[in-house]
Structures are given as structure tokens and as C-alpha cells.
LUMZAFI-37462 format. One record per residue (C-alpha): residue in one letter; x, y, z. Coordinates in steps of 0.02 Angstrom, whole numbers, plus 50000, padded with zeros to 5 digits. Layout:
N
AXYZ
...
END
This chain:
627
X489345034149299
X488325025349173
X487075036149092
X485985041448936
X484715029848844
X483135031448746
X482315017648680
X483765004848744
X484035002048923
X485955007348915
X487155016949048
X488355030249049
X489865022149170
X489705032449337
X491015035849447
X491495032449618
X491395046649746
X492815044349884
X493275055450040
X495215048050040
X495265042849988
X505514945749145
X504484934349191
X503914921949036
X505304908049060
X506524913949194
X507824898249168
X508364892349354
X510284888349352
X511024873449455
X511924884149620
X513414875849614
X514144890649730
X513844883049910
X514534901049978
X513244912949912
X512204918450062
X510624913650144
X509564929150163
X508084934550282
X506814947850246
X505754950950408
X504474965050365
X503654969250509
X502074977450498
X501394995150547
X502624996050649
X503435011350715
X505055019750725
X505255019750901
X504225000750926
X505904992350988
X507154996251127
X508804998351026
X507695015050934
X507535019951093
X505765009851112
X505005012251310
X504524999051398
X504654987051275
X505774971151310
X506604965551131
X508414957251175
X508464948351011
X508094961650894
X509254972251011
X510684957950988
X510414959350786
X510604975550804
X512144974450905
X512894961850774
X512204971050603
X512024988850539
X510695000450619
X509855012050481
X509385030050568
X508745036950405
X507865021950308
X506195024450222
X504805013450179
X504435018449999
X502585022950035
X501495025350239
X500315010150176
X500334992650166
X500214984649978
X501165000049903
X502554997550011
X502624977149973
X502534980849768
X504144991649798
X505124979349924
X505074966749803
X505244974249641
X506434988249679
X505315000449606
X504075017449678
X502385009449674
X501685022249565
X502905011649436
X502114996549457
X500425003749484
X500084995349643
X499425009849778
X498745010049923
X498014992349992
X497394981149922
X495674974749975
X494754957349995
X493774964349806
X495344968349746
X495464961449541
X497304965749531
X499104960849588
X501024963549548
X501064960049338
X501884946149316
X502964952649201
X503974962349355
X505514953449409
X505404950349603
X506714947949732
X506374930449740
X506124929149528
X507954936649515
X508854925849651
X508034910149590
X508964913449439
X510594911749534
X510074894449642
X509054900549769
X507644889949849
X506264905149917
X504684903650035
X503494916950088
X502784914750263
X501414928350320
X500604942950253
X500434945450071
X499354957849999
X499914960349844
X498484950049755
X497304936749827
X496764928349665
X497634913849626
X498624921349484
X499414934749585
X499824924449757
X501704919049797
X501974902149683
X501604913649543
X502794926249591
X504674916649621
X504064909849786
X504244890349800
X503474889049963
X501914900850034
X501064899850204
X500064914450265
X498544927350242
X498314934850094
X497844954150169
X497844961750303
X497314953950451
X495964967650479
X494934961950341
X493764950950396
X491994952750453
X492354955450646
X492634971850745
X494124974750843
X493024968650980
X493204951350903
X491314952650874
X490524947250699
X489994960850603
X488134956450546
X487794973250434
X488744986950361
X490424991650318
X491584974950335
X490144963350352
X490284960150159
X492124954650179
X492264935950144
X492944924150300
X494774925950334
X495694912350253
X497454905150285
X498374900350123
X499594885750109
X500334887349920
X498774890849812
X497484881549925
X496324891650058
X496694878750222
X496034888150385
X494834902050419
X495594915150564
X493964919650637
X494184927550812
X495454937050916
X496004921450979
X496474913850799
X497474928750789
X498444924050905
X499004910150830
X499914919650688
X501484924650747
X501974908050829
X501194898150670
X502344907150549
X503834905250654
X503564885950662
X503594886650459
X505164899650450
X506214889750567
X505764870750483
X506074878850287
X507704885350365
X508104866650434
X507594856650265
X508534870750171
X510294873550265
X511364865250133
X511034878649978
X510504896449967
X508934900050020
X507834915350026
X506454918050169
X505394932550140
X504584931350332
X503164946450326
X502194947850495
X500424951150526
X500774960450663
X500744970850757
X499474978150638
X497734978850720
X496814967050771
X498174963850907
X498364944050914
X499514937651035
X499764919851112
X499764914351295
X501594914251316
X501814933751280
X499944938351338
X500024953051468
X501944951751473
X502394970451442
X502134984151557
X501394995451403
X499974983951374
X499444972051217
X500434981151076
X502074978051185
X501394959951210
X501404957251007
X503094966550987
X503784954751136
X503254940051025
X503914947850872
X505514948250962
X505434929851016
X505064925850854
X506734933150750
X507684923950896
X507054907450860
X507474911950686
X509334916150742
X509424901450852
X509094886450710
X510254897150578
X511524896550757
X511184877450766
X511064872250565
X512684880750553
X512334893250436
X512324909850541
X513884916750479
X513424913750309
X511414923950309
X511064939450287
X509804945450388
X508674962750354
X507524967650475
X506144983150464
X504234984250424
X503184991550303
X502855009850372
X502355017050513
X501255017150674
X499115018650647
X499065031250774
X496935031550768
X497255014550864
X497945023151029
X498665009651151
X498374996851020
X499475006150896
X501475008650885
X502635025250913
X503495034050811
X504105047350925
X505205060350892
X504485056350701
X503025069450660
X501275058750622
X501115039750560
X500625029650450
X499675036750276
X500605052850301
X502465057450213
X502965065650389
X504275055350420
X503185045450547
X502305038350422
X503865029550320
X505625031150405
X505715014450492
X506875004750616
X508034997250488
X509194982850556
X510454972550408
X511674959850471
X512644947550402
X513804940450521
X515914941550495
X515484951350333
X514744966350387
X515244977350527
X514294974050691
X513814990250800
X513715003050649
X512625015350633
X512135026050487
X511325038450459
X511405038950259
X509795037450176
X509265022350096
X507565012250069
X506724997150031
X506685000149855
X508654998249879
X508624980249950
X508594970549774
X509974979649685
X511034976949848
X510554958749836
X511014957849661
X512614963449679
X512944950649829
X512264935349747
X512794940949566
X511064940849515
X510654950149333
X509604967949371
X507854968649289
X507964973849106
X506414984349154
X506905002849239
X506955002349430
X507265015449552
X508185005549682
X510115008649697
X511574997649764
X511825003049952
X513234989149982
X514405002350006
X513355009550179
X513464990050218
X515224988950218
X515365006150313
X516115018150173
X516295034550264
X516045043350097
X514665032750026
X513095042349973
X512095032649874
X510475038849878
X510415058049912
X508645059049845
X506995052349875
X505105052349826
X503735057249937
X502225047449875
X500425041849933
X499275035949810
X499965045749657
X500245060649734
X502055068449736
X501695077549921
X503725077649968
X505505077049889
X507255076550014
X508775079549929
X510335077050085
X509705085550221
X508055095650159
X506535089050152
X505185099650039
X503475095650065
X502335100449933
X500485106349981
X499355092050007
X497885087350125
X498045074150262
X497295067050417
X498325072450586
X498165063250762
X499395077850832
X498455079351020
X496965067650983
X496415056851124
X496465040051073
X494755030251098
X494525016451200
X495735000051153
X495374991450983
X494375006850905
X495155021550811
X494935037450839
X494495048450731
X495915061650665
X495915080050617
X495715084550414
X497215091850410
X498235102650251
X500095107850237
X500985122250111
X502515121050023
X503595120250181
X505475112950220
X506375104550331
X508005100950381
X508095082250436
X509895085150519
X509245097150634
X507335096250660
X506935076250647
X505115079150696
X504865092350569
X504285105250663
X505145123150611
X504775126350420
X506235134650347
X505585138050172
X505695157550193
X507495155350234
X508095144950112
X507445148549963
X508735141349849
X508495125049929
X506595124549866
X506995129849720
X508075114549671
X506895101749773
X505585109049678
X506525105149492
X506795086949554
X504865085449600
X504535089649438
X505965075949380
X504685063549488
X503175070549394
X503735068249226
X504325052449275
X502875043449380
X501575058549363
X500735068949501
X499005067949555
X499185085049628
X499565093449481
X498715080549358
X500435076549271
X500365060549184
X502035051049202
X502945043149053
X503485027749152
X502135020149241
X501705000349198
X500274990949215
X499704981049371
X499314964849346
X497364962149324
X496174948749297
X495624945349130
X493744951049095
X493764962149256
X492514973649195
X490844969649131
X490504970948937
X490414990148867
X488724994848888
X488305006648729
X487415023848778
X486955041148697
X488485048048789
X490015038048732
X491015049248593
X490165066548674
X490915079448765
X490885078948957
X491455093349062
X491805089849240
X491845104749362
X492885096649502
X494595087749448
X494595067449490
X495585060549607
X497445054349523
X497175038449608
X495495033949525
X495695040949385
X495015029149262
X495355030849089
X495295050149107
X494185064349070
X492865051748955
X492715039349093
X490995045249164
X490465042148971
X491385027448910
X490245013948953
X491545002949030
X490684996049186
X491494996449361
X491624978049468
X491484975649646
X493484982349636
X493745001249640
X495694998049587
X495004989049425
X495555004149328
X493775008749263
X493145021249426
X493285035249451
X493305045549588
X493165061949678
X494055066849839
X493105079349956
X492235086149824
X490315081649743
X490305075649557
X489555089749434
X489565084449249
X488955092549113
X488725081848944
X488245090048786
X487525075248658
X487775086948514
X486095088548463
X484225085948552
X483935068448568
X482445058848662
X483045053348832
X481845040348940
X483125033949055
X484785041949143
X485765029249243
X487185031249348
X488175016149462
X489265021149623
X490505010449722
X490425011849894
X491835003950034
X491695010150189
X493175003150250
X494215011450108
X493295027750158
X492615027749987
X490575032750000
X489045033649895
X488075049649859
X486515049749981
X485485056249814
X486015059949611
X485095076549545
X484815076749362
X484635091449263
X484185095749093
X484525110548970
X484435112348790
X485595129148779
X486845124148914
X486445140249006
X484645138549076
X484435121249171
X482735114149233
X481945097749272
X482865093949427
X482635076149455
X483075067049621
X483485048249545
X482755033949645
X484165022449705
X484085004649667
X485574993649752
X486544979849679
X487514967749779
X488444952149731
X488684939849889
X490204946049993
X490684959149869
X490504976349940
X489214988649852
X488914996149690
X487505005749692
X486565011149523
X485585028149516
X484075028249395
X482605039249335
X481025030549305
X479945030049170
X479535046649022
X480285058749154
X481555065649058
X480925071248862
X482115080448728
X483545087848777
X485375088648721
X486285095748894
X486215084749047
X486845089149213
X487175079249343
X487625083949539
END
């Protein structure tokens, strides 16, 4: 909020209100080591445990995933690290919880941050050991040129740099002319650094799946004789549902069995040119997505049945994922496991296959080779991390699964709307309740009351996690967290007002995730951009903003400001008024002002709105309240 001036036109920095809500020189060595592997990431996205037919996926057609499957290792028990998209990229690639590398949530088209560059990626670390790399498809783990692929170990990029949702169109297909994603900029295709095509209806969508194919299977071709790594990240079958002629009204479950049809075509011409360049005993291939299903989507979103909820939940719906790692005459074919293991395990495992060096920096991946190779008494993850946007909200140690009490949104027995528009789900809240995942997959008997050992010692390792990568639940500030990547001069200059270096007192604690610099944000006169993860908002989940600032002494005020982000799309809202109240013994309050609202826009940028009283309205006073 930016408030407080007298003679000067100056703000207090106002917050956000939202209802969610070694790098440097990396030396490449000569491979001189023609056997080292050729690996494949395919990272599906949104979609759901039960999307393809060898998890038991109805009426879906997918022989080629089904024949990897057949050929590799089938994960029963493998998590995404985090139910949304940008989170869960940061932690594929760097090994790490996102809350470690600070990347939550997703990212959007304002977005003023990215992976620091200072985190060694997958393809960073194998490019030290004579791998060529290429990224092909969604990216969304910074759009500004600093953060995109080239800059992160990729020698090769072709693809969007979000989600394919962002974009100033309805699900319709129909431009948006005013209001919520109408400010998004035109959705741009990105060949290396350099913006080439804009994707502007459902048709262009389309396109996307066969287009990144094309580029996976000709890198594999030009790349065959030395080890290569192909990160190949779908768009789909996240909504908008884009699917071309050859697949179009192919599956007997509609559109979203179309797109997982041509998701399947697409990993077989990938098999097919490793099958005809020779190389297909010698690639590892992992296949899985990002998290879960969007459920509000209906027809035009995935399954994750017998999984309880989707995606931006911790029910396992939202983040255990079809899991699929083959590597042909290495690894046993037809295995399944049932061991837990997640993304965040994929680069150590790597690193021990190619002999790469491990970050120096602390990661929380571990080497899962062992499950590979089908150890019977391999175990190496027992635990895992529950997050969503700082919040700790689950641990599972083995078997148990303790969820901690947290609010979500539930689409348990909502109708879907029609096609292409999402419904709208059920504000939903959960205790501290546990599960046993060996028994009750969907999590639907809570067993706390029996087993209260068991919560006790899930409830010491959640507070292992807090003291480690904090808690926005219980405000715990973790000792380990690093820095996202951000654009230099993100924030406007520090605007100097009668409130920086008083004493604020909030009623209502601010959300973890926006958390700003902490409890003198509202006063520090660090301006918020058009990015509400540029680390300077704050914000407040489901409840209104009432601050109390005491200036120390009476002082003349003429002019109280206060600026607001609003994204609709990020369900992040302005107030519809700011009241401001004055007192000069902190008890008795008077002068309720309603502020007049003046709006501030910068092209395509979404909104920040600033909040100011006019004119001689306000007088001596040295307590101000705002609500």
C-alpha cells in the first residue's frame, strides 16, 4: 500500500488483496564417451493419473505410450513435486522443492522473474559431461529473455513461453475485448531468443503438438552420433484443447481423448527415428507430466480416478502422476513399482548415469537408480513434502500420508459446465487427518484417531520441512530458501513517505506466498510493478486488509495513498473501496473516508490500481487506519 504525505506527494507501498490465491563459467568437456546415453524428458501437461490406457485410462487409445510402458518401468507411486505448472518445472530441472528456488505457483505473461541463474539445471549439469540439449514446447519458467532456455543449458529452444491459456481469447476461441485476460499480450512462439509466430486461435493450437514433434524428431536425426538431451514439454492437453485434423474427433471420449491420442502419436514418432537412427537401445526415455487433471474443465479436462481431487490440491490427484522410465537392454521391461519417487529425483539419477558432478548448492532430489534396476529392497525416498505455494499442507513418510489443515477448492460432485468453460468448485477446508496410501489410494477414511503415533512422527518431520523451506501456514520462515531470478530494476524507485521506519500493525496475517518483505511492507515505500511475484506485494487471502500505523507523533497529513494489483486470472482482486480512518489516541477512530479510485494501466500489463484521498481532507493526526 503506499500511503502518508503532507506537503510532498509521496505513498505508503499498498498491498495486493488476493482470494488464492553454478552457473558463471560452467566449462563444457569434449564427450569423448560415445556410450553415455541419449535421454528424453517428455512432461506432459495437466495431465492425469488415469489419462492413458496402461493406468487403466477408459476409452482412450495410446499403443505407444502403452509399448514404453511395456518395455520401461511403470511408477505407481510417483509425485510431481507441486499440483501447478511453473513450480513443478523449477523442481524437474533443478532437483530441488520449489519453495527452494522460490519459483511458486505459475508464472504469468507480467511475470519479472525466472529460475536464478545461478541454479544448476539438468541440462547445465549434463552439458558438463558432452551433452548437446534442446527444449521443444512449454516453458514457463521465465519469458524475459534472460530467463528463457539458451540462458539456462539449453542449446536449442522452440516453443511457448507459458501456458497456452494465456492469451487474450476465451476457450471459445473468441478474442477477449475487456476484462480479465484481455490485457495479456498476443501469444508468441519462440525459436531460441526471437518471438517468430503468434498462436492466435483454437486452430493455431492445433498446430502445437505436431509442430514440436517435427523439431524433436529432426534434433534427434542431426544429433544421433553423441549424447544428446531432449527436454520435449507439451502444451497439452492443458486447456485450450488444440488438436490437428489427423486426431480430430478420433476418440470415443471426445476432444481431451483426441489431444491425448496425438500425444501418443507423438512419443511414437519419437521412438520410431531413435528405432531408425540406431540409437534406441542406447536412450533413456522418462515419460510423465507436470501434475494433475483441471477438473473445473469437465470433458475438456483429464482423470485422475481412483486419486482424490486434481490439480492445485496435495490429494494425491493433484501430483501423483503416470510415471513411465525406459531405457532399453538396461533396464528391466514390464516392472512395476510401487516405491515412491519424484521429479525432484530425476537429476541425481541422471548424474549418477552420465557421471555428471551434483550441484554444490543443497538439493532435495535423491538417486532412485536402484528402483530402475529393480532392487527389491531399495527405498530411496520414504519421505516427501506436501507443498502449494509455501504452504506445508501434507507430509508421507512409507505408507501414511498426514495432511495438515489447510483450505482448498474441491470439484468432488460438481457438474462440469458446458465444454471449454470451468466450473466453478466448492471452498473447501481439511483438519489434521491421515491416510494410509497402501490401503485407501483415494484418501477417503481418515485414520488419525487410530494412529496416533504415526502423526506424531509425520508431524516432527513437517516441522523438519518448516525449518527447512518455511510454512506459510504457520508463518515459519525457512533457513534455506534462495532467490529467484529477477529482473534488474523490477520495482519502481522507493517512494519516501511519513510511514517508512513507523510501526504498522496488521490485524489479519499475509498470505506466505506474497509476503513481501514482511510485516513493514505496507510502509516501506518499495513500489509494486505490473508483477505480483516481484517480491514487493503483498497480499491477503480471504481476508480484508486492516492496518493500523502509528507515526509516533501528530503530524499534518493532506494526502493518503494506497496502490492494489489486481489479476483476475490469478484470482488475485482489487478492493471495490479503501476506508480511511483517523485517531490521535489509537482507541477512538473518526473521519471515515471512502478514497476515490484512480486507475493506472500500462499497455498489456494487467492492473494496478492506486487509492487516494483528495485534497485538505485529512488534518493532524498520528494513528491511521485503513480497511
Amino acid at each position: 500500500m503506499n500511503i502518508i504525505s503532507n506537503s510532498k506527494n509521496t505513498l505508503l507501498k499498498a498491498a495486493g488483496i488476493s482470494t488464492l490465491a553454478l552457473n558463471a563459467s560452467i566449462a563444457l568437456s569434449q564427450n569423448t564417451n560415445q556410450d553415455k546415453p541419449n535421454i528424453v524428458i517428455i512432461f506432459c501437461d495437466d495431465m492425469g493419473y488415469n489419462d492413458v490406457a496402461c493406468y487403466e485410462g477408459k476409452g482412450v487409445n495410446t499403443p505407444n505410450i502403452d509399448s514404453l510402458c511395456a518395455n520401461g518401468v511403470k511408477f505407481t507411486s510417483f509425485y510431481a513435486s507441486q499440483g501447478v505448472s511453473s513450480a513443478s518445472r523449477a523442481a524437474l530441472l533443478t532437483g530441488c522443492y520449489s519453495e527452494r528456488v522460490s519459483i511458486l505457483g505459475a508464472l504469468m505473461p507480467s511475470a519479472t522473474i525466472g529460475i536464478n541463474e545461478e541454479e544448476l539445471t539438468i541440462p547445465k549439469m549434463l552439458k558438463t559431461v558432452g551433452y548437446t540439449t534442446a527444449a521443444f514446447g512449454k516453458w514457463h519458467l521465465g519469458h524475459r529473455k534472460e530467463f528463457l532456455p539458451l540462458q539456462r543449458g539449453f542449446d536449442e529452444y522452440f516453443g511457448l513461453p507459458y501456458s497456452n491459456d494465456m492469451w487474450p481469447v476465451d476457450y471459445d476461441g473468441k478474442p477477449i475485448t475487456d476484462g480479465g485476460k484481455s490485457f495479456y499480450p498476443p501469444l508468441k512462439l519462440i525459436d531460441g531468443n526471437d518471438q517468430v509466430k503468434e498462436i492466435n486461435t483454437l486452430d493455431d493450437q492445433g498446430t502445437l503438438t505436431t509442430t514440436y514433434t517435427q523439431k524433436a524428431v529432426q534434433f534427434i536425426e542431426k544429433n544421433k552420433n553423441h549424447p544428446f538431451f531432449l527436454y520435449f514439454a507439451h502444451n497439452m492437453p492443458h486447456v485450450p484443447l488444440g488438436v490437428s485434423d489427423k486426431y480430430k474427433g478420433k476418440s470415443p471420449i471426445g476432444t481431451y481423448g483426441d489431444v491425448v491420442m496425438e500425444i501418443d502419436w507423438s512419443v511414437g514418432e519419437v521412438m520410431k527415428e531413435l528405432r531408425k537412427a540406431g540409437i534406441e537401445d542406447n536412450t533413456i526415455i522418462i515419460f510423465t507430466s507436470d501434475n494433475g487433471p483441471w477438473l473445473s474443465f469437465g470433458t475438456h479436462g483429464g482423470s485422475a480416478y481412483p486419486l482424490r481431487e486434481g490439480k492445485g490440491t496435495n490429494f494425491e490427484g493433484g501430483l501423483r502422476e503416470p510415471c513411465i522410465i525406459s531405457w532399453k537392454n538396461h533396464f528391466p521391461k514390464g516392472i512395476i513399482t510401487n516405491k515412491l519417487a519424484s521429479t525432484i529425483d530425476i537429476l541425481p539419477t541422471l548424474a549418477a548415469i552420465t557421471g555428471a558432478q551434483l550441484p554444490t548448492r543443497k538439493i532435495d532430489g535423491v538417486n532412485i537408480l536402484s528402483l530402475l534396476h529393480n532392487d527389491k529392497n531399495a527405498n530411496p525416498r520414504n519421505e516427501f513434502y506436501y507443498y502449494y505455494g509455501g504452504q506445508l499442507q501434507g507430509v508421507r513418510q512409507g505408507k501414511w500420508k498426514l495432511h495438515f489443515p489447510h483450505s482448498y477448492t474441491s470439484f468432488k460432485g460438481v457438474l462440469p459446465n458446458k465444454a471449454r468453460w470451468p466450473a466453478i468448485g466448492i471452498p473447501s477446508k481439511i483438519g489434521l487427518e491421515l491416510y494410509d496410501l497402501e490401503n485407501d489410494i483415494s484418501e477417503s477414511t481418515n485414520v488419525a484417531d487410530k494412529y496416533p503415533e504415526v502423526v506424531a512422527q509425520l508431524q516432527k518431520l513437517g516441522e523438519q520441512a518448516r525449518e527447512d523451506l518455511g510454512d506459510g501456514l504457520t508463518k515459519v520462515k525457512g533457513k534455506n530458501n534462495r532467490e529467484p531470478g529477477r529482473i534488474k530494476g523490477t520495482w519502481q524507485s522507493l517512494v519516501n513517505n511519513l510511514a517508512m521506519g513507523k510501526k504498522i500493525t496488521v490485524k489479519y496475517p499475509y498470505s506466505f506466498t506474497y509476503k513481501a518483505t514482511g510485516d513493514n511492507a505496507l510502509i516501506d515505500g518499495k513500489r509494486g510493478t505490473y508483477d505480483y511475484n516481484d517480491g514487493v506485494w503483498q497480499g491477503y487471502e480471504g481476508e480484508d486488509l486492516i492496518a493500523i500505523i502509528d507515526l509516533s507523533e501528530p503530524m499534518d497529513i493532506k494526502k493518503i495513498s494506497c496502490s492494489f494489483y489486481e489479476n483476475t486470472g490469478a484470482w488475485i482482486y482489487k478492493p471495490q473501496y479503501v476506508e480511511v480512518l483517523t485517531s490521535n489516541d489509537s482507541l477512538n477512530f473518526n473521519n471515515n473516508v471512502k478514497v476515490n479510485i484512480n486507475n493506472i494501466r500500462n499497455d498489456n500489463s494487467l492492473g494496478v490500481f492506486e487509492y487516494s484521498t483528495n485534497g485538505n481532507q485529512i488534518g493532524r493526526v498520528r494513528y491511521i487506519k485503513l480497511i
